[in-house]
DOLUMGU-51667 format. One record per residue (C-alpha): residue number from 1; residue in three letters; chain; x, z, y. Coordinates in Angstrom, 3 decimals, m for minus. Each point is the difference from the previous one (the first is absolute). Layout:
BEGIN
<pt><k>NUM</k><r>Ala</r><c>A</c><X>X</X><Z>Z</Z><Y>Y</Y></pt>
...
This chain:
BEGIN
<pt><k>1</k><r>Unk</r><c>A</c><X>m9.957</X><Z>m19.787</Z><Y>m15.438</Y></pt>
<pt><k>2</k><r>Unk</r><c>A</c><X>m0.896</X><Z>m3.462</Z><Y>m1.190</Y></pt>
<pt><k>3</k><r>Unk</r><c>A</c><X>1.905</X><Z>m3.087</Z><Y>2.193</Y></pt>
<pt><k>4</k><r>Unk</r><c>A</c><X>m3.266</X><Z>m1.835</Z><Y>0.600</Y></pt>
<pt><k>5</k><r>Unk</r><c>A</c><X>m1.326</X><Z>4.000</Z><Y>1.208</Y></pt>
<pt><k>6</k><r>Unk</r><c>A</c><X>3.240</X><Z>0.055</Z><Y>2.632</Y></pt>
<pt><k>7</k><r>Unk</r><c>A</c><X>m1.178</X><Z>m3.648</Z><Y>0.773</Y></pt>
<pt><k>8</k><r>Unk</r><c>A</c><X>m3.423</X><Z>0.600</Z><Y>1.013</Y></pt>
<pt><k>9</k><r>Unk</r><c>A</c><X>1.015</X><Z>3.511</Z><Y>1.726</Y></pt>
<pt><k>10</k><r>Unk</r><c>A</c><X>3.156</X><Z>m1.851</Z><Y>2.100</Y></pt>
<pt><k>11</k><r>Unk</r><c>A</c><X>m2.137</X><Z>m2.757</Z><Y>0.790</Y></pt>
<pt><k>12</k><r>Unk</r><c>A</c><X>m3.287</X><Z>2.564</Z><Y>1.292</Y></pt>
<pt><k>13</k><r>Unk</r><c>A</c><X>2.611</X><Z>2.008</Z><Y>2.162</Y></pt>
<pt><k>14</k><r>Unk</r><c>A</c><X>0.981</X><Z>m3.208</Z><Y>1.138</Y></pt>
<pt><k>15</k><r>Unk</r><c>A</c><X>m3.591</X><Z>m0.844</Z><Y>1.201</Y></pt>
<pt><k>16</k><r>Unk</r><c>A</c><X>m0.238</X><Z>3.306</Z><Y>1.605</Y></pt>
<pt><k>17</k><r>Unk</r><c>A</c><X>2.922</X><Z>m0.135</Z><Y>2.028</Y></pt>
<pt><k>18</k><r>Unk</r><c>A</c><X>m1.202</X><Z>m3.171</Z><Y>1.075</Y></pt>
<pt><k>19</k><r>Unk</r><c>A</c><X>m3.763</X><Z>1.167</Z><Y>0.566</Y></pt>
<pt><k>20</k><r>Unk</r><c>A</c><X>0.660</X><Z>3.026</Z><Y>2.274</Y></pt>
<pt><k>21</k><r>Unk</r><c>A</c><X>2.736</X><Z>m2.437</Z><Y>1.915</Y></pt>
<pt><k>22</k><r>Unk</r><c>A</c><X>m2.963</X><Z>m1.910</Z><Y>0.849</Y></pt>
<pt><k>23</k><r>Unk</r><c>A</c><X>m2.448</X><Z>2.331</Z><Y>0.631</Y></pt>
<pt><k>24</k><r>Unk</r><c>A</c><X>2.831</X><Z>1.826</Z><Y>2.402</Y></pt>
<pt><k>25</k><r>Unk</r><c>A</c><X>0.390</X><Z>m3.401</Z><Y>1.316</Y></pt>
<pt><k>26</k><r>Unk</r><c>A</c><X>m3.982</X><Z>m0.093</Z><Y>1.076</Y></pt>
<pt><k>27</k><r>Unk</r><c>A</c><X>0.189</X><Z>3.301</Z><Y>0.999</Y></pt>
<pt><k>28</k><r>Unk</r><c>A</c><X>3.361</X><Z>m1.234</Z><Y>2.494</Y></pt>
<pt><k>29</k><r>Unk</r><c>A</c><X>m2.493</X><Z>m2.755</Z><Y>0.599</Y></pt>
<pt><k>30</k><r>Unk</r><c>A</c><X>m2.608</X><Z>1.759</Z><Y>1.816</Y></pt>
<pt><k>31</k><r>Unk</r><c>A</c><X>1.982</X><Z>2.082</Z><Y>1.638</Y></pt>
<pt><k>32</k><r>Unk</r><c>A</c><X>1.700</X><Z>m3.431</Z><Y>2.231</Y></pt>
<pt><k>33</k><r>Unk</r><c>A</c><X>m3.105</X><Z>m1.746</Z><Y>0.001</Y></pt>
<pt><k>34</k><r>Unk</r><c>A</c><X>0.260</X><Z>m2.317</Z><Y>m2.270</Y></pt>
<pt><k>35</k><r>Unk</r><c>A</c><X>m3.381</X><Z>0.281</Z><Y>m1.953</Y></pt>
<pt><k>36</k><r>Unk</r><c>A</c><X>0.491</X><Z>m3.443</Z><Y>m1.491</Y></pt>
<pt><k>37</k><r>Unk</r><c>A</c><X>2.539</X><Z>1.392</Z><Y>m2.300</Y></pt>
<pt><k>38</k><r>Unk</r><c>A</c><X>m2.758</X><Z>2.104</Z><Y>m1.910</Y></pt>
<pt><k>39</k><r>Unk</r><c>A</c><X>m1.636</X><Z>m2.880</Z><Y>m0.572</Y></pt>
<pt><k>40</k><r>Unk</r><c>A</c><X>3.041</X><Z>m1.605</Z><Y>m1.448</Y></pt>
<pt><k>41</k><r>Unk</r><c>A</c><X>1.235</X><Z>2.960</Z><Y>m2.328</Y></pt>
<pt><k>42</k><r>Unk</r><c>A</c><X>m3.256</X><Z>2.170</Z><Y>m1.289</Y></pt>
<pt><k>43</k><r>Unk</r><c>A</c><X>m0.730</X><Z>m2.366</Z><Y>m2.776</Y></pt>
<pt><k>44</k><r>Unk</r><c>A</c><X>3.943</X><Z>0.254</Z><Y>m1.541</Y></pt>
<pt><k>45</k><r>Unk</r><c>A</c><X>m0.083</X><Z>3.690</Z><Y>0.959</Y></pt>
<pt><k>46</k><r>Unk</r><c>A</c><X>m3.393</X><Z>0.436</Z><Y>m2.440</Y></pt>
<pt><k>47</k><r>Unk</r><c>A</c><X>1.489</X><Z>m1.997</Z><Y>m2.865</Y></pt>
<pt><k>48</k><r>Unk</r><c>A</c><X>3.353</X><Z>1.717</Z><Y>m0.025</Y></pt>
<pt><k>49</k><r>Unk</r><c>A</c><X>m1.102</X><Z>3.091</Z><Y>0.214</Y></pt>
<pt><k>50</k><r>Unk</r><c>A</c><X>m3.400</X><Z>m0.215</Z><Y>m2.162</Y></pt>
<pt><k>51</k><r>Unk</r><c>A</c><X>1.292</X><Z>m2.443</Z><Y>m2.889</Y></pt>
<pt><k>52</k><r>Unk</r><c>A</c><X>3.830</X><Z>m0.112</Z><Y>0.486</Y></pt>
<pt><k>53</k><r>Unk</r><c>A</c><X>0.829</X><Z>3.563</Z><Y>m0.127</Y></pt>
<pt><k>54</k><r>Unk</r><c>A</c><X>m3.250</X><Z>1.421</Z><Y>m1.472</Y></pt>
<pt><k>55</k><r>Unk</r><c>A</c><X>m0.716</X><Z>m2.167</Z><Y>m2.494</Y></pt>
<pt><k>56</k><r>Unk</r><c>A</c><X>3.503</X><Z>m0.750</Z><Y>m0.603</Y></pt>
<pt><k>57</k><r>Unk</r><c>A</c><X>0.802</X><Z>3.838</Z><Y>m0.252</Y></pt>
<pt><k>58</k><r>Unk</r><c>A</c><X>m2.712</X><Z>0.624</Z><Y>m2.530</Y></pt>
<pt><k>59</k><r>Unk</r><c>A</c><X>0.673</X><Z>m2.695</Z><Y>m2.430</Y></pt>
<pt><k>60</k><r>Unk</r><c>A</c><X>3.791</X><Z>0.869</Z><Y>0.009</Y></pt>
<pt><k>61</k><r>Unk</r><c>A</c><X>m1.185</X><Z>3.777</Z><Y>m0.664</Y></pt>
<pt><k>62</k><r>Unk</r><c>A</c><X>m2.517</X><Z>m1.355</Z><Y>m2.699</Y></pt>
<pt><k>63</k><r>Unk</r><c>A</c><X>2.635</X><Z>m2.084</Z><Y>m2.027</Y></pt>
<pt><k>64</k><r>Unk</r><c>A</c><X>2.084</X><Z>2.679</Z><Y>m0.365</Y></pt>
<pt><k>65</k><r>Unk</r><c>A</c><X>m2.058</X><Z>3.010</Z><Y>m0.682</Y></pt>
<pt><k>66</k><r>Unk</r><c>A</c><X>m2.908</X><Z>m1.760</Z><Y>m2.224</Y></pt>
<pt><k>67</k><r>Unk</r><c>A</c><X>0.697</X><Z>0.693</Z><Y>m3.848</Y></pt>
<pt><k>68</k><r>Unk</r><c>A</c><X>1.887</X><Z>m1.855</Z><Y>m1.762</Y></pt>
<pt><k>69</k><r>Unk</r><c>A</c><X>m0.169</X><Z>m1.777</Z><Y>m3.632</Y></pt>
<pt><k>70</k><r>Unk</r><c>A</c><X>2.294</X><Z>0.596</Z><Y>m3.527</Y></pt>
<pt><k>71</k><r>Unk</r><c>A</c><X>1.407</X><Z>3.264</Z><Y>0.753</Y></pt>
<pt><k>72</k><r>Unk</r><c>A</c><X>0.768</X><Z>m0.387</Z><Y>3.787</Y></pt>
<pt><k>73</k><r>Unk</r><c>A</c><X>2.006</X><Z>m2.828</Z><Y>m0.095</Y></pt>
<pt><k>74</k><r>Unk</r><c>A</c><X>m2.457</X><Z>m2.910</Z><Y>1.016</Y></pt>
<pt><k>75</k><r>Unk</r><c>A</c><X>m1.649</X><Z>m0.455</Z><Y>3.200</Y></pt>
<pt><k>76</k><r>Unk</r><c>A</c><X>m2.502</X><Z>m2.895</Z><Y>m1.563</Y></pt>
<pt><k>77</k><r>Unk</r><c>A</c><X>0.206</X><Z>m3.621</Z><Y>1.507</Y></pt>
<pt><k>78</k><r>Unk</r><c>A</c><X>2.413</X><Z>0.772</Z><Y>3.032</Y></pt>
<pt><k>79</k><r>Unk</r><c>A</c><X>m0.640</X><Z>m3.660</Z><Y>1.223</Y></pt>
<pt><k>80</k><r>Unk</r><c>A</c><X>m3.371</X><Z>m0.064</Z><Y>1.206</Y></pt>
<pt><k>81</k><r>Unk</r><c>A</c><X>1.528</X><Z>3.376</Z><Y>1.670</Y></pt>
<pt><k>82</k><r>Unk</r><c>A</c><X>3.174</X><Z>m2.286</Z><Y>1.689</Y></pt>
<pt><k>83</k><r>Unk</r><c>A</c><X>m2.669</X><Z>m2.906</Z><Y>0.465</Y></pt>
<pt><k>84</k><r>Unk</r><c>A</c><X>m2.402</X><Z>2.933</Z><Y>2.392</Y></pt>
<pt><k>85</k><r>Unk</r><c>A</c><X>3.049</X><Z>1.239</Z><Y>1.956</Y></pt>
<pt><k>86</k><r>Unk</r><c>A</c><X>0.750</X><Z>m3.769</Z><Y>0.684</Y></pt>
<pt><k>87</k><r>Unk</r><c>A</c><X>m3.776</X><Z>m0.711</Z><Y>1.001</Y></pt>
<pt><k>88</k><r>Unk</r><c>A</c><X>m0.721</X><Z>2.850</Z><Y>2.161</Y></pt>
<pt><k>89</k><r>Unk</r><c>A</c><X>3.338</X><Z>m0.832</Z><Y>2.096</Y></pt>
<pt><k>90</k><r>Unk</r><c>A</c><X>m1.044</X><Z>m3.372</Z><Y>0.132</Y></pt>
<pt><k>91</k><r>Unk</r><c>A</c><X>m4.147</X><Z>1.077</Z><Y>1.218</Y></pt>
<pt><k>92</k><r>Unk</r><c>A</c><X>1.746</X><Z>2.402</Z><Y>2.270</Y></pt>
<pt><k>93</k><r>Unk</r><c>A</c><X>2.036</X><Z>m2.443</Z><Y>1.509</Y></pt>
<pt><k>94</k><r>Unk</r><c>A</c><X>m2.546</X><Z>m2.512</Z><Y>0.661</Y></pt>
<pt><k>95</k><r>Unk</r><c>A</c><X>m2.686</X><Z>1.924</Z><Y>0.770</Y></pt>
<pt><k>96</k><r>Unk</r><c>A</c><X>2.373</X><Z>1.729</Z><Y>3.125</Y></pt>
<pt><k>97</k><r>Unk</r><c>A</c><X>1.069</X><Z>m3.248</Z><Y>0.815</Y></pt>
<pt><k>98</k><r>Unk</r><c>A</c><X>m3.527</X><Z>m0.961</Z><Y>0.783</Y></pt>
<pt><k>99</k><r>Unk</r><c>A</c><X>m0.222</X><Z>0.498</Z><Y>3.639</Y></pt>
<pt><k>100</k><r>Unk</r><c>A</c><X>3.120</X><Z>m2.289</Z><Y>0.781</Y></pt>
<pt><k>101</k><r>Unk</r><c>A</c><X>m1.589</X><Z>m3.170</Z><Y>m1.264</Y></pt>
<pt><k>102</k><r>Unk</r><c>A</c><X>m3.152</X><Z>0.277</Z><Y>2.611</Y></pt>
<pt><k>103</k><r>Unk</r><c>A</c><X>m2.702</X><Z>m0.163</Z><Y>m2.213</Y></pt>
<pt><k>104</k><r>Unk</r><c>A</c><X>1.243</X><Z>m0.663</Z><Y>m3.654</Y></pt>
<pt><k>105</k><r>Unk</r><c>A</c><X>m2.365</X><Z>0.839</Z><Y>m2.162</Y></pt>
<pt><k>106</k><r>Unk</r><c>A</c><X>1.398</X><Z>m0.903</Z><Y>m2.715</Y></pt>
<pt><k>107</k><r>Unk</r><c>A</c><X>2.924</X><Z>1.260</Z><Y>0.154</Y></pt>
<pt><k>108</k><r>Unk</r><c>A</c><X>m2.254</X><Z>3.881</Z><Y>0.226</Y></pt>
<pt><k>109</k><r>Unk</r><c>A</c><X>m1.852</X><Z>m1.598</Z><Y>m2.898</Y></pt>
<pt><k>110</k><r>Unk</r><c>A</c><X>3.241</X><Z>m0.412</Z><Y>m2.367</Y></pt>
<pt><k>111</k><r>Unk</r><c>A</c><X>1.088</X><Z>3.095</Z><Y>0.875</Y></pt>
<pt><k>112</k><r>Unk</r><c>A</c><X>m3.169</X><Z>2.126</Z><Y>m0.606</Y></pt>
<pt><k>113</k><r>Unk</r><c>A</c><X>0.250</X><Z>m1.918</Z><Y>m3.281</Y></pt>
<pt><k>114</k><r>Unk</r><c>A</c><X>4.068</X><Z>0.029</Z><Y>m0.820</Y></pt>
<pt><k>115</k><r>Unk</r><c>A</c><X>m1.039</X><Z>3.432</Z><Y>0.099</Y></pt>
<pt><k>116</k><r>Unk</r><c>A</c><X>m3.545</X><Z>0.631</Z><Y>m2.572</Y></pt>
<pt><k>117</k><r>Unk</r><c>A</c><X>2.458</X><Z>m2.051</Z><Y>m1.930</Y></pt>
<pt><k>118</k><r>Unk</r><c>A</c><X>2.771</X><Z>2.863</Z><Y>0.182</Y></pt>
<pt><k>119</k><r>Unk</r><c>A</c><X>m2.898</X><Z>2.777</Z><Y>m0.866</Y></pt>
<pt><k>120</k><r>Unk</r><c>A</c><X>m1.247</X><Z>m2.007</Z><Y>m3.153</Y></pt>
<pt><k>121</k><r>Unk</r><c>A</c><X>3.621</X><Z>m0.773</Z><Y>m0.915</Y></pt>
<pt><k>122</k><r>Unk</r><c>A</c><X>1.141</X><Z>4.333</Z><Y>0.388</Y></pt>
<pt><k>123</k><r>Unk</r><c>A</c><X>m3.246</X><Z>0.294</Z><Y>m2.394</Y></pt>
<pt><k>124</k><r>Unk</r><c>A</c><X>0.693</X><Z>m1.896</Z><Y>m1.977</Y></pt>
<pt><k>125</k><r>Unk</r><c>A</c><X>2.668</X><Z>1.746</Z><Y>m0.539</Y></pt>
<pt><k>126</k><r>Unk</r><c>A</c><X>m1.069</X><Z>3.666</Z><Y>0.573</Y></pt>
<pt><k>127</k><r>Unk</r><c>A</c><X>m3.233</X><Z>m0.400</Z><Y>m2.022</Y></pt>
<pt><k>128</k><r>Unk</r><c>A</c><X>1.735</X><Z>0.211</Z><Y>m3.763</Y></pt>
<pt><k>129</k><r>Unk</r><c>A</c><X>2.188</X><Z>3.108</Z><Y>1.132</Y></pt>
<pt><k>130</k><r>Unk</r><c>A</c><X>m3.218</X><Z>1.714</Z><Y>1.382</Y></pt>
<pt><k>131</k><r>Unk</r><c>A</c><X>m1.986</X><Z>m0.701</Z><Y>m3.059</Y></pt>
<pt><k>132</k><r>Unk</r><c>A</c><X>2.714</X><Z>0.875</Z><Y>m2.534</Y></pt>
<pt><k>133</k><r>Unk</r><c>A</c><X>0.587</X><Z>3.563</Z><Y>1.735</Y></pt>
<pt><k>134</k><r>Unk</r><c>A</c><X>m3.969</X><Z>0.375</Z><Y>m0.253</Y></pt>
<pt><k>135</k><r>Unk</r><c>A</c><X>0.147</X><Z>m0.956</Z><Y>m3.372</Y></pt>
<pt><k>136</k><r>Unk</r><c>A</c><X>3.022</X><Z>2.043</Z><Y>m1.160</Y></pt>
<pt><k>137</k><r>Unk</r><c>A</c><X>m1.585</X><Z>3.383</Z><Y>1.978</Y></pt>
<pt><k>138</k><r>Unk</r><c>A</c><X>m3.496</X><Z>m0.602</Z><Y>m2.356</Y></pt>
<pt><k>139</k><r>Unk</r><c>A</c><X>2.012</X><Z>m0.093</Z><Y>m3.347</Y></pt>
<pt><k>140</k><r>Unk</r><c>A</c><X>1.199</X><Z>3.851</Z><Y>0.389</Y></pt>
């Protein structure tokens, strides 16, 4: 397996760890009456869980498994690849972080776009590999 593949699948196990702590959390929550805490945690519990390990999973899955160019050796332009893993860690991040700053709305804003920027950045990169398998499978 690739190193940025055991990147994005470390850092998605990380987020789920983290997103079923805080949904057990809520869950402890309730149970002692303290129903601002749901408040408080649902919005990091959604983005870990939806985009951190999800998302995260997938496009550590994708890099690794999508063909690859010249014979199997190249994995196309593994920087815009690096540059989504970075992004979507970074729109995760903010984007859960939301609910401490009472209101930001930029700082939602910069996540929801840290990470469109880390889905046109893994095309980017996936794009040529999907093409040059389609390509390659019409020539026989």
């Amino acid at each position: 397996m690739p190193r940025l593949s055991r990147w994005f699948v470390r850092a998605s196990l990380v987020y789920f760890v983290a997103g079923f702590t805080l949904g057990a959390v809520m869950l402890t929550g309730k149970a002692v009456t303290w129903p601002q805490m749901s408040r408080w945690l649902m919005a990091p519990h959604i983005e870990f869980l939806l985009i951190g390990w999800t998302v995260q999973l997938t496009m550590g899955v994708a890099f690794w498994i999508l063909p690859r160019f010249e014979g199997g050796r190249s994995r196309g332009m593994v920087g815009a690849a690096w540059l989504a893993f970075a992004l979507l860690n970074l729109g995760v991040l903010l984007t859960a972080s939301e609910p401490f700053f009472h209101g930001a709305g930029f700082t939602r804003l910069s996540g929801r776009a840290a990470e469109a920027g880390a889905v046109v950045a893994f095309c980017l990169h996936a794009w040529p590999r999907i093409r040059a398998a389609s390509a390659q499978k019409r020539e026989r």
